[in-house]
C-alpha positions, 0 to 999 in steps of 0.5 A, a space after each residue: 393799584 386803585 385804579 386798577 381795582 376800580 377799572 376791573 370792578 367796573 368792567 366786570 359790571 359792565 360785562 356781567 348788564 350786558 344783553 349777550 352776557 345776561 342769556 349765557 350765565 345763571 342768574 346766580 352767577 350774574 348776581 354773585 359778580 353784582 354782588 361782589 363788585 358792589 362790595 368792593 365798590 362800596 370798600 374802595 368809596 370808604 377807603 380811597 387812602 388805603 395803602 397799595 397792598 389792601 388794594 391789591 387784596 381787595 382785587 384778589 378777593 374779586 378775581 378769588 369769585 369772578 374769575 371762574 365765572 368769567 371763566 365759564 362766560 368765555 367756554 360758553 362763547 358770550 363774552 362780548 368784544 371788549 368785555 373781560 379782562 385780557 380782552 378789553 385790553 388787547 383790544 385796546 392797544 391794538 387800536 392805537 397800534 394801527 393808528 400808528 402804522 398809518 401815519 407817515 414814516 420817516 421814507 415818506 417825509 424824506 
């Protein structure tokens, strides 16, 4: 749950520096993403042993504030490949995915 709070966090900041992102969004917006994400940011280096559930808490409360901002970046077209939540997940296992495809199979090796 840490892990994943910390790697919404930080995908969230990535995407909201982002040149493409910055044209697409209020300043207001951007800045009420920054702001939370540095919140969270800022709890999780003062409580790296806090149990499973505060995570998880912590990562609602982010998603209770981004998501419908994220939500209008995707309506207005400006999220980035890779950026986001879903996106940059997906992405990502399709990559692998392809790079077994290519690899022998058991026909070629027999």
């Amino acid at each position: 749950a840490k892990n994943q709070l910390e790697s919404y966090a930080f995908q969230l900041k990535s995407t909201m520096e982002e040149d493409g992102v910055k044209g697409k969004l209020s300043e207001e917006d951007r800045k009420k993403v920054l702001d939370k994400v540095s919140e969270v940011t800022s709890w999780l280096d003062k409580n790296q042993t806090a149990e499973k559930g505060e995570f998880e808490d912590k990562q609602k409360e982010l998603e209770k504030v981004c998501m419908p901002i994220m939500t209008k970046l995707y309506q207005a077209g400006g999220v980035p490949s890779g950026a986001g939540g879903m996106a940059g997940g997906s992405s990502g296992s399709a990559g692998s995915g392809g790079k077994k495809s290519q690899g022998p199979t058991i026909e070629e090796v027999d």
